[in-house]
C-alpha positions as YAML, in Angstrom:
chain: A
units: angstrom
residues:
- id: 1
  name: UNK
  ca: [-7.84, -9.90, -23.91]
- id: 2
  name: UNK
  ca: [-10.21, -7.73, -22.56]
- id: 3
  name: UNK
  ca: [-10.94, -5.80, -18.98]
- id: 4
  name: UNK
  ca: [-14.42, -5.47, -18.44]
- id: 5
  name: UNK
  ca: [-14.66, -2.14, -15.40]
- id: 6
  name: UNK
  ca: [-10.83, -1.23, -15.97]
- id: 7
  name: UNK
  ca: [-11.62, 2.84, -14.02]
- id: 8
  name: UNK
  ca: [-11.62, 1.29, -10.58]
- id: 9
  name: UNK
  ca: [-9.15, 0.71, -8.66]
- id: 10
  name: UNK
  ca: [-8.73, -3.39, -9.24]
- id: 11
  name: UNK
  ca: [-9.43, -2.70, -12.75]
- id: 12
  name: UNK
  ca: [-6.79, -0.01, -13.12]
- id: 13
  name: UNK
  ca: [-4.20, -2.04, -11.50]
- id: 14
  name: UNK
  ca: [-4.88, -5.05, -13.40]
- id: 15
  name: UNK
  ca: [-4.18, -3.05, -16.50]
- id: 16
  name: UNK
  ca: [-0.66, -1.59, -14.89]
- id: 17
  name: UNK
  ca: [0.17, -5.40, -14.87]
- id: 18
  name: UNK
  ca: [-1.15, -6.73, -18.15]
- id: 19
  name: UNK
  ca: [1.06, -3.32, -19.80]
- id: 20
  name: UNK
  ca: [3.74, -4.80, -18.63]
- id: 21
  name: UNK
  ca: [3.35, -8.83, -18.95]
- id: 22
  name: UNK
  ca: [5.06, -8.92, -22.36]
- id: 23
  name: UNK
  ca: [3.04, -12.19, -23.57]
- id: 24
  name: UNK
  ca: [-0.38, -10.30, -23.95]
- id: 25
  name: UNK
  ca: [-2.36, -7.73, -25.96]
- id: 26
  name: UNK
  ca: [-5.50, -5.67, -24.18]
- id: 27
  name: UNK
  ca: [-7.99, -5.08, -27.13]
- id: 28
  name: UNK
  ca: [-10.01, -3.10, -25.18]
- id: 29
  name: UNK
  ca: [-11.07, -1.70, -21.36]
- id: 30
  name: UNK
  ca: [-14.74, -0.58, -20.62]
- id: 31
  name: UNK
  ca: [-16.06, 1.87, -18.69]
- id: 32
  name: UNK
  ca: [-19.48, 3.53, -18.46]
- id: 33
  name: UNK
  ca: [-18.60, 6.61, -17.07]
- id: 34
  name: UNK
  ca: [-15.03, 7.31, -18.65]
- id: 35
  name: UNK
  ca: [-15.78, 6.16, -21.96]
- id: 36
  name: UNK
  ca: [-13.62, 8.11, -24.64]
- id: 37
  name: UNK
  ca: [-11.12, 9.07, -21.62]
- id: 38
  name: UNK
  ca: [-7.52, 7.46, -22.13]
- id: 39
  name: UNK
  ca: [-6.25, 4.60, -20.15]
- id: 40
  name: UNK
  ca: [-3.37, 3.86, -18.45]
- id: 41
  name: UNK
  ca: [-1.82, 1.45, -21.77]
- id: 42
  name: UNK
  ca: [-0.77, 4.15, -24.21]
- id: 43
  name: UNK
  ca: [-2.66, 4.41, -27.41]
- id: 44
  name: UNK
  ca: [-5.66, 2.25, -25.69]
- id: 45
  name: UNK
  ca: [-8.87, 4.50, -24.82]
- id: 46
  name: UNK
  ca: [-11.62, 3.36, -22.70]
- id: 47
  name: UNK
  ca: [-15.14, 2.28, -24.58]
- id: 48
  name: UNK
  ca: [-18.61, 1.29, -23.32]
- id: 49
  name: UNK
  ca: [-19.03, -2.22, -22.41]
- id: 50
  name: UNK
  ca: [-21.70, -2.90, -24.63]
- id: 51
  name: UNK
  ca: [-19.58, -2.25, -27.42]
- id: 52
  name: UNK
  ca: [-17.31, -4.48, -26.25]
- id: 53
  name: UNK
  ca: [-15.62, -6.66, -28.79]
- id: 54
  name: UNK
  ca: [-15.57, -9.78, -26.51]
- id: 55
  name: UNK
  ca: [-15.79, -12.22, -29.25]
- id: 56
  name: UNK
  ca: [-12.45, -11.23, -30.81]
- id: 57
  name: UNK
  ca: [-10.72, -12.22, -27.08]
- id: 58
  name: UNK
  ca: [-9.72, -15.23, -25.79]
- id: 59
  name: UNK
  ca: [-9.92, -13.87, -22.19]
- id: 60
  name: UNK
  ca: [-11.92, -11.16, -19.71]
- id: 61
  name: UNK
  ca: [-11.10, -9.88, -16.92]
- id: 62
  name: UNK
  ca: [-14.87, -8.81, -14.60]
- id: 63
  name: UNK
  ca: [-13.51, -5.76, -12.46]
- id: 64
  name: UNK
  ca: [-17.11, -5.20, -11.59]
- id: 65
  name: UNK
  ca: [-19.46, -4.17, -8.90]
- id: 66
  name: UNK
  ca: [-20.20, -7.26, -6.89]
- id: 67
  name: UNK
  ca: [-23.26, -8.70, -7.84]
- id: 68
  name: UNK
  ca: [-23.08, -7.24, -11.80]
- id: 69
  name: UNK
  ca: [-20.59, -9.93, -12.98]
- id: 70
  name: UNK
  ca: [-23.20, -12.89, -13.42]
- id: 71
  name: UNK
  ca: [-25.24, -11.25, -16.83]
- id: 72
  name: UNK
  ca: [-22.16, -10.73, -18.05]
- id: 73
  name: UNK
  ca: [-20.96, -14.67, -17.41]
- id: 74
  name: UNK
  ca: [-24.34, -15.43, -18.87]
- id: 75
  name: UNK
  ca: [-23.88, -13.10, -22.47]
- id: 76
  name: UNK
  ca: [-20.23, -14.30, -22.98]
- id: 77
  name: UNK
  ca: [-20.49, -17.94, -22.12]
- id: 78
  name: UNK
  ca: [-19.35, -20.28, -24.81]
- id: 79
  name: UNK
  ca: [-16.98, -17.29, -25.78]
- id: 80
  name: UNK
  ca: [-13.92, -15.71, -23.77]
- id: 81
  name: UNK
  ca: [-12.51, -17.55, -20.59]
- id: 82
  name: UNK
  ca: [-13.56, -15.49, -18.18]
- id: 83
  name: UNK
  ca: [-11.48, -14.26, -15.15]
- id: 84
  name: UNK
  ca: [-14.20, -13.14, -12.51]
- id: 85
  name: UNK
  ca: [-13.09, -10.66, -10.00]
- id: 86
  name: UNK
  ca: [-16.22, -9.84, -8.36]
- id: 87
  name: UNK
  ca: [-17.80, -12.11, -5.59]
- id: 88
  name: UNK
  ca: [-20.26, -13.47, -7.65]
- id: 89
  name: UNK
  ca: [-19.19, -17.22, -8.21]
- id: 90
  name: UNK
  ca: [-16.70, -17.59, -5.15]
- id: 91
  name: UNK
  ca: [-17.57, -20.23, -2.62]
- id: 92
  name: UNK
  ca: [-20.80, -19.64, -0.78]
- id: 93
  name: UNK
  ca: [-22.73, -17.23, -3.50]
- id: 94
  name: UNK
  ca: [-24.52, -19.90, -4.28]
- id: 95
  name: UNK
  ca: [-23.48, -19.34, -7.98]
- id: 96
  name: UNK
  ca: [-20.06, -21.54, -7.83]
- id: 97
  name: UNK
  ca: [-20.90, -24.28, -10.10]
- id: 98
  name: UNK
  ca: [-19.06, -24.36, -12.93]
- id: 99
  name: UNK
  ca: [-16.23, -21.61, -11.36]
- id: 100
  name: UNK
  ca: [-12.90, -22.86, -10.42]
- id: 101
  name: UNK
  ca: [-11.89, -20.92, -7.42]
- id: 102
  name: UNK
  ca: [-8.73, -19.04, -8.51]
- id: 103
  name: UNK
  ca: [-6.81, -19.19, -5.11]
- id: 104
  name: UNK
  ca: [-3.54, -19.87, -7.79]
- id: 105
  name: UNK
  ca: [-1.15, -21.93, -5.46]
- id: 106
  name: UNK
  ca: [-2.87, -24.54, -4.13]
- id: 107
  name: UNK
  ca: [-5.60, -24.57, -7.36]
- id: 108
  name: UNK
  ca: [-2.79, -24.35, -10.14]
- id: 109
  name: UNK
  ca: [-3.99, -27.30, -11.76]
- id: 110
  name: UNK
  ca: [-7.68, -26.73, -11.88]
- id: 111
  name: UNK
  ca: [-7.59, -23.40, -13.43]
- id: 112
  name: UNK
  ca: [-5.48, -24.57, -15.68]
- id: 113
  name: UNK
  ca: [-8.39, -26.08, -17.45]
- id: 114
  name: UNK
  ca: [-11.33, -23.71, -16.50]
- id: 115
  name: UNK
  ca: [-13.78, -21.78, -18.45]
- id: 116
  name: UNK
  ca: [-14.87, -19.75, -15.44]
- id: 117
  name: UNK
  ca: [-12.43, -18.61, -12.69]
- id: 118
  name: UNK
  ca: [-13.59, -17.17, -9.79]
- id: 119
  name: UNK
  ca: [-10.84, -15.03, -8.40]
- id: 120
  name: UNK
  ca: [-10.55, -14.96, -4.03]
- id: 121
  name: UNK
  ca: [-11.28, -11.38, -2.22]
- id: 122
  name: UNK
  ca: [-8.51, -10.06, -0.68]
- id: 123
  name: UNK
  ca: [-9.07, -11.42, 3.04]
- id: 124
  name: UNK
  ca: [-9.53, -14.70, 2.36]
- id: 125
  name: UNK
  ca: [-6.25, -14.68, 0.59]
- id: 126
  name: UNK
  ca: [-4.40, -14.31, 3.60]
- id: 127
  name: UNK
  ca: [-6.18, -16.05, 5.35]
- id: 128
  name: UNK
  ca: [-6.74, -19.39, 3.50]
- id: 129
  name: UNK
  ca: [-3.13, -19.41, 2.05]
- id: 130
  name: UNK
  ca: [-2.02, -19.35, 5.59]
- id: 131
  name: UNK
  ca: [-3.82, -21.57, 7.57]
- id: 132
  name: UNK
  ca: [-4.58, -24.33, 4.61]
- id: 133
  name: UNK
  ca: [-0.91, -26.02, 4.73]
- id: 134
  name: UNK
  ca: [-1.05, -26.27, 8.42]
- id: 135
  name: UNK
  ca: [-4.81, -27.72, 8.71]
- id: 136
  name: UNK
  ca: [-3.50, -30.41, 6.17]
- id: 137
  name: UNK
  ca: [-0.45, -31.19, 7.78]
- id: 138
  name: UNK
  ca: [-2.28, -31.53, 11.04]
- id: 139
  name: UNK
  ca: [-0.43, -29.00, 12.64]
- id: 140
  name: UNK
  ca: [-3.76, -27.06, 13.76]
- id: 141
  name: UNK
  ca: [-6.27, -28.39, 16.91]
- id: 142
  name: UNK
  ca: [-9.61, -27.99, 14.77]
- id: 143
  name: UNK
  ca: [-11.50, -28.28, 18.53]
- id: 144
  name: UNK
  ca: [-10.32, -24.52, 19.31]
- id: 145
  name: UNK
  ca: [-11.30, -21.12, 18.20]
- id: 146
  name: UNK
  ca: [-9.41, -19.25, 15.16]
- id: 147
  name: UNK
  ca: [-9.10, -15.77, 15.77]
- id: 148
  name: UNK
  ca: [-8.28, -13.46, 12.71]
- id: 149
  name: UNK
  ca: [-7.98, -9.64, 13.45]
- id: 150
  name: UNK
  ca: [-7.64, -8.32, 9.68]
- id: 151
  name: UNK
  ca: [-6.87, -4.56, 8.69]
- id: 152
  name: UNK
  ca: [-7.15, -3.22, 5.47]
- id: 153
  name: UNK
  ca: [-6.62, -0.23, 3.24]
- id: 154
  name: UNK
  ca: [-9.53, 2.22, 1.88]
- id: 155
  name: UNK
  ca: [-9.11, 0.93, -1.29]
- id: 156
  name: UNK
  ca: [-10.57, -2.26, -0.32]
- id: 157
  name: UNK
  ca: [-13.61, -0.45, -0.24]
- id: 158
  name: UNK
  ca: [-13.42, 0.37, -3.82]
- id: 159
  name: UNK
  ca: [-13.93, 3.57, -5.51]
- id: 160
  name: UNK
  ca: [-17.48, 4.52, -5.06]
- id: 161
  name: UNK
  ca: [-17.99, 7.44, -2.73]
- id: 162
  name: UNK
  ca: [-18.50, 6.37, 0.65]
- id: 163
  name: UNK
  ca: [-19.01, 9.50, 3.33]
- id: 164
  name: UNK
  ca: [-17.19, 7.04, 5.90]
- id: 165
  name: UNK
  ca: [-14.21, 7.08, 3.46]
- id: 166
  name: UNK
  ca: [-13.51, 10.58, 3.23]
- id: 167
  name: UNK
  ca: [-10.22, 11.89, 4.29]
- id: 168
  name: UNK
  ca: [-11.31, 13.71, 6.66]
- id: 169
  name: UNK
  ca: [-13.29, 10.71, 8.31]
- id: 170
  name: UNK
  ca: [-10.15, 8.25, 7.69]
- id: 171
  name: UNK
  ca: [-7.39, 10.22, 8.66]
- id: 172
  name: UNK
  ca: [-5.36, 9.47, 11.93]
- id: 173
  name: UNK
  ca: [-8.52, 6.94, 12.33]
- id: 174
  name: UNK
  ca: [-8.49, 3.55, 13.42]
- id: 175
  name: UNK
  ca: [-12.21, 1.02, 13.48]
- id: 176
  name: UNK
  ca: [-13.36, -2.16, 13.15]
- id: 177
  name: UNK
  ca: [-16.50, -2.68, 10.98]
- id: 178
  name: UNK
  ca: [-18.59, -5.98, 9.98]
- id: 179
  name: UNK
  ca: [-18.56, -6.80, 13.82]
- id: 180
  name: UNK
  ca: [-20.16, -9.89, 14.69]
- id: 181
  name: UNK
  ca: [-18.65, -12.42, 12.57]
- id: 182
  name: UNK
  ca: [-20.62, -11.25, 9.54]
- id: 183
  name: UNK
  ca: [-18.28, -10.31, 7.21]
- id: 184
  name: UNK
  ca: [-19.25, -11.55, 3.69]
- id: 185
  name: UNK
  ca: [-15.96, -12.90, 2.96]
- id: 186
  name: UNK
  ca: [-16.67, -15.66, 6.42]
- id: 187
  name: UNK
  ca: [-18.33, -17.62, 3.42]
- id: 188
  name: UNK
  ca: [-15.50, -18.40, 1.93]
- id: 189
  name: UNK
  ca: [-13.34, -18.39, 4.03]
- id: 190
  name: UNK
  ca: [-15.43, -21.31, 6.02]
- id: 191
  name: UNK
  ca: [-15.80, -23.71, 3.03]
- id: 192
  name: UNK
  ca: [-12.08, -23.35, 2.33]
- id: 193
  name: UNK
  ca: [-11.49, -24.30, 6.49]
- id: 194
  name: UNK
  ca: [-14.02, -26.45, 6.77]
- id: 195
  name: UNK
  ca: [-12.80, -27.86, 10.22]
- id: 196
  name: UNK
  ca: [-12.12, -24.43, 11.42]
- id: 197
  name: UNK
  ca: [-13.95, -22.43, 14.55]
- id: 198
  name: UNK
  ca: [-13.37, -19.20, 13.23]
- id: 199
  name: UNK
  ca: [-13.77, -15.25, 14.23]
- id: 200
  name: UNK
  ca: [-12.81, -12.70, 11.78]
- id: 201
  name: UNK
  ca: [-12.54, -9.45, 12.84]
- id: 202
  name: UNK
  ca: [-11.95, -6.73, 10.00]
- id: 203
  name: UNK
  ca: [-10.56, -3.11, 10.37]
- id: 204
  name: UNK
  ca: [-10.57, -0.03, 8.28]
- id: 205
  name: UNK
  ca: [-6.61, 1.16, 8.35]
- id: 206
  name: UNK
  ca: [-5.90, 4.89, 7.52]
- id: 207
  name: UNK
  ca: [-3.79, 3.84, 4.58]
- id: 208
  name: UNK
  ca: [-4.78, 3.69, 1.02]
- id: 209
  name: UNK
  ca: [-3.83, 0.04, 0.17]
- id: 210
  name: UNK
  ca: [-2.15, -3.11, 2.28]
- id: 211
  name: UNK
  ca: [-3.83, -5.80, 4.31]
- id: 212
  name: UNK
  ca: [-2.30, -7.06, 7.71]
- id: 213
  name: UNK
  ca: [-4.26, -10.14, 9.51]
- id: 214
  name: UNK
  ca: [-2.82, -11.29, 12.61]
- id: 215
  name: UNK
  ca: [-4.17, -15.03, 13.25]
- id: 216
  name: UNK
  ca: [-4.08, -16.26, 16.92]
- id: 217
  name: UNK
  ca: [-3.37, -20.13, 15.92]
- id: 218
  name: UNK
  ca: [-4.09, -22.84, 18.14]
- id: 219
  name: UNK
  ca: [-1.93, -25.60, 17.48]
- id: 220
  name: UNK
  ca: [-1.38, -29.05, 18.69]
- id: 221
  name: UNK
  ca: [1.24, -29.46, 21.30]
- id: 222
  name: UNK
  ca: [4.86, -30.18, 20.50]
- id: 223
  name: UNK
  ca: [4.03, -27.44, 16.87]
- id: 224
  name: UNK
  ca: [6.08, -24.34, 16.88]
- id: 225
  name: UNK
  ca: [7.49, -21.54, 14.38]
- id: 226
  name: UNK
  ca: [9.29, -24.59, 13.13]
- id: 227
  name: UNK
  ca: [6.74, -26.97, 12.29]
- id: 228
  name: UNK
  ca: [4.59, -23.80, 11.12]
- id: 229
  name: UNK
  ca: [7.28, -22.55, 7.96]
- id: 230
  name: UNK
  ca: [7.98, -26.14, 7.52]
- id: 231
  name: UNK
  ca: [4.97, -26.75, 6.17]
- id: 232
  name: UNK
  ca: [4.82, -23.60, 4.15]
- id: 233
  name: UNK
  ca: [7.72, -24.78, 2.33]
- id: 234
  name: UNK
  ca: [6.59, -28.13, 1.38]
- id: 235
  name: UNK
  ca: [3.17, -26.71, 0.35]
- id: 236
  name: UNK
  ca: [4.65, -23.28, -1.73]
- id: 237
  name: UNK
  ca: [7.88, -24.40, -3.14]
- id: 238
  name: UNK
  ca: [8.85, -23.23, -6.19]
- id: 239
  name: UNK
  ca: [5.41, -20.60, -5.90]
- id: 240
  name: UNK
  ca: [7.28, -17.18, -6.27]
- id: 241
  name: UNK
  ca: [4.60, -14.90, -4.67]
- id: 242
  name: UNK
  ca: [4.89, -16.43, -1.49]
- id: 243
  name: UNK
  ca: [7.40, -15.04, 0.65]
- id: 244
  name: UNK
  ca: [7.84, -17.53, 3.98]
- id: 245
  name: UNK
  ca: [9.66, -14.68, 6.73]
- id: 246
  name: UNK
  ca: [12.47, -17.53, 8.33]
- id: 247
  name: UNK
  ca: [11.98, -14.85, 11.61]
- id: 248
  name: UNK
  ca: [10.47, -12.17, 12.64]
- id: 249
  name: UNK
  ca: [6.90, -11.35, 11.52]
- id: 250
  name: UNK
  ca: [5.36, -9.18, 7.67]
- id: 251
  name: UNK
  ca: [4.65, -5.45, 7.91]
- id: 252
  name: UNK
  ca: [2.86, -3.81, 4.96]
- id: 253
  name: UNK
  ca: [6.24, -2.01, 4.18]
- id: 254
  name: UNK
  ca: [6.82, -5.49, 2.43]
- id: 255
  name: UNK
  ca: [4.24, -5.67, 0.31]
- id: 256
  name: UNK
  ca: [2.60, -2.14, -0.39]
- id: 257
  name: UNK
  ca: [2.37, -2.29, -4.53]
- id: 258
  name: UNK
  ca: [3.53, -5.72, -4.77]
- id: 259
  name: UNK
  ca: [1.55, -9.12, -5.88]
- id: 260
  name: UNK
  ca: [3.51, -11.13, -3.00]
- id: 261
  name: UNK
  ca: [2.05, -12.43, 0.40]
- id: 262
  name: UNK
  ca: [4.32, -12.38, 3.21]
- id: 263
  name: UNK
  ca: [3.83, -15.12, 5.89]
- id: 264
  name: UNK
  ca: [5.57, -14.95, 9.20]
- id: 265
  name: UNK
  ca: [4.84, -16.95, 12.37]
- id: 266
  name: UNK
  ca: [6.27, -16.16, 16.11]
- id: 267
  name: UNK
  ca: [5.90, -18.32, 19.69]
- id: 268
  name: UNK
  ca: [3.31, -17.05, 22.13]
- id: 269
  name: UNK
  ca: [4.96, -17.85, 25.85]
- id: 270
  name: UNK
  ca: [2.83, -18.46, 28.89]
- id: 271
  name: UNK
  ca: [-0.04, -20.19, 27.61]
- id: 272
  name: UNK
  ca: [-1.93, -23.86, 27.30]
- id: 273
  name: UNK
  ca: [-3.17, -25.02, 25.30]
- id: 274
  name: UNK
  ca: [-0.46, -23.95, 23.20]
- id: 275
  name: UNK
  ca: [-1.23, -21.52, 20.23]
- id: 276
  name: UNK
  ca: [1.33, -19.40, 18.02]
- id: 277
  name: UNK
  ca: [0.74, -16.29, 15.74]
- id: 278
  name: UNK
  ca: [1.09, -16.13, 12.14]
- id: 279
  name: UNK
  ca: [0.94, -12.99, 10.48]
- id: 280
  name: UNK
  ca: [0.10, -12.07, 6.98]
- id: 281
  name: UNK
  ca: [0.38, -9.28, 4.95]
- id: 282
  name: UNK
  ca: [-0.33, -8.56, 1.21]
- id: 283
  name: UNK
  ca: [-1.66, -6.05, -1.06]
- id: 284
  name: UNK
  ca: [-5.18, -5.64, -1.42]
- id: 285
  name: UNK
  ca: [-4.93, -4.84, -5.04]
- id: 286
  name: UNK
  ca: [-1.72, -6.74, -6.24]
- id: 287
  name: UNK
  ca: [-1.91, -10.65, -4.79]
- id: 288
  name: UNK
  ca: [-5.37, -9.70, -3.39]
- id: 289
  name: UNK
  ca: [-6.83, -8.94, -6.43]
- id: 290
  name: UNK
  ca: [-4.96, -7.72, -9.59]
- id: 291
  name: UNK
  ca: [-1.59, -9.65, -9.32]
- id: 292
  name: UNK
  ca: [-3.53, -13.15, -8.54]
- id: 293
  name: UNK
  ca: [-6.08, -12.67, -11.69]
- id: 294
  name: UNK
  ca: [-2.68, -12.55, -13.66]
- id: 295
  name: UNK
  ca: [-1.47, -15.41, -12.42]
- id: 296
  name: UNK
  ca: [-4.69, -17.21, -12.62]
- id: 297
  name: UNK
  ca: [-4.58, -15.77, -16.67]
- id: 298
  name: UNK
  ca: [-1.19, -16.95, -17.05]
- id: 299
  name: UNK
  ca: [-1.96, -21.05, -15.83]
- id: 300
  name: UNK
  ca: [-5.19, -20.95, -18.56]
- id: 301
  name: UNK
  ca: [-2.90, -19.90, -21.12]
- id: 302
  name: UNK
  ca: [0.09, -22.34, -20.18]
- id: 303
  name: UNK
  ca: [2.56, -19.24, -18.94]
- id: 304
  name: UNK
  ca: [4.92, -19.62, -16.01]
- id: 305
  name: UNK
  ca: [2.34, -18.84, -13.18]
- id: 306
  name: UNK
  ca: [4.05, -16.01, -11.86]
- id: 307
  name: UNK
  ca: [5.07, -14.06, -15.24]
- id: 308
  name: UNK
  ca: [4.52, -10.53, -15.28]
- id: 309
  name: UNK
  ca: [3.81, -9.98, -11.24]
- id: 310
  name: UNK
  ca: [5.52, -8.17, -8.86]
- id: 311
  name: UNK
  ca: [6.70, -11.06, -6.56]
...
């Protein structure tokens, strides 16, 4: 296999995991800049991506720039599955025909058989794999507003120097950003929901990786913390990176360099229409990026879906 951008911070994390799967070989890891420079698999050295040998692979990993991944789907199709962890062919690009969307759990057996997977971004993770059990066990009133208040690490951001992400500008700092509803991950989120009024509100956290979104729920009466892991279970049993909380609610303590997401639901007293919170937390580079690409690898290739992640 192959890791097309392995220098950033996705890429460099995927190839932590794929050192240590134990049922793979990486042939090679491009990048532009570092070409020459060593990577993090002993013995392997980075190389320019135009002299990658993609044709000798039977998969790729795209750790890309969003919006660079599509020539490259276009010059290797017909060759290497292709993982795709750039935004490029997830719902609502307008380029998602012919991509299976890679959220693993629910999706297991359409990747199995794809060419083309297009791998979640880290929000909607959270947020889909949350709320999608409860929506189809009818636990959710789809008349009322969804509110997600997300907060992520820097490294979400990825590795590009950004003035706003200096330490200076970061540390003992706290902001929202992509106000408005406007986020670019709404897209996906929304085709994934599609019964769902919902606001998502993204922060920038002073940490360097971990993703907390608190979800004010509203839910149909007689539905509680109950009902809500109840139908967790039925819909993630036997999936190993999801981690249902039986009380309390996730903190990123749980999850910080792990591929796992953490789901945890409490009661809200004192109002009507009734609502509840579910809170999840993950790592922006491990189940939000990185650790789900390896599981998504591991159902083309026939492997135990969870094999070689940190669940």
């Amino acid at each position: 296999m192959g890791v097309f951008g392995g220098r950033g911070y996705t890429g460099s994390e995927l190839l932590d995991l794929l050192s240590r799967h134990g049922g793979v070989e990486v042939r090679f890891a491009t990048s532009r800049s570092g070409a020459g420079e060593p990577t993090r698999i002993p013995g392997l050295d980075f190389i320019d991506p135009d002299s990658a040998p993609a044709g000798d692979v039977d998969v790729v990993f795209l750790c890309l720039p969003h919006g660079t991944a599509v020539p490259w789907v276009e010059r290797l199709r017909g060759g290497p599955r292709i993982v795709d962890l750039t935004a490029d062919h997830r719902p609502g690009s307008g380029r998602e025909e012919g991509a299976v969307y890679g959220l693993a759990e629910p999706n297991r057996t359409l990747v199995k058989e794809a060419q083309l997977v297009a791998n979640p971004g880290c929000y909607p993770t959270g947020v889909i794999l949350s709320l999608l059990p409860l929506h189809q066990a009818g636990l959710v009133d789809p008349e009322r507003l969804t509110v997600v208040s997300a907060a992520s690490g820097v490294t979400g951001a990825g590795r590009t120097p950004k003035p706003e992400l200096l330490f200076a500008e970061v540390s003992g700092n706290f902001k929202a950003y992509g106000e408005g509803n406007r986020h670019r991950h709404l897209k996906e989120m929304r085709i994934l929901l599609p019964d769902t009024p919902l606001l998502f509100q993204p922060h920038l956290l002073p940490v360097s990786r971990g993703i907390l979104e608190t979800i004010v729920l509203p839910v149909r009466p007689g539905t509680g913390p109950d009902e809500v892991r109840a139908a967790w279970r039925d819909a993630y049993r036997g999936a190993g990176a999801i981690h249902i909380l039986e009380q309390g609610i996730p903190d990123l303590g749980q999850v910080v360099r792990t591929d796992r997401l953490a789901l945890g639901v409490a009661e809200v007293e004192g109002l009507q229409p009734p609502v509840v919170t579910v809170v999840a937390a993950l790592d922006n580079l491990g189940k939000g990026a990185a650790g789900q690409a390896v599981q998504n690898m591991n159902l083309m290739f026939g492997m135990p879906m969870d094999r070689g992640i940190r669940c």
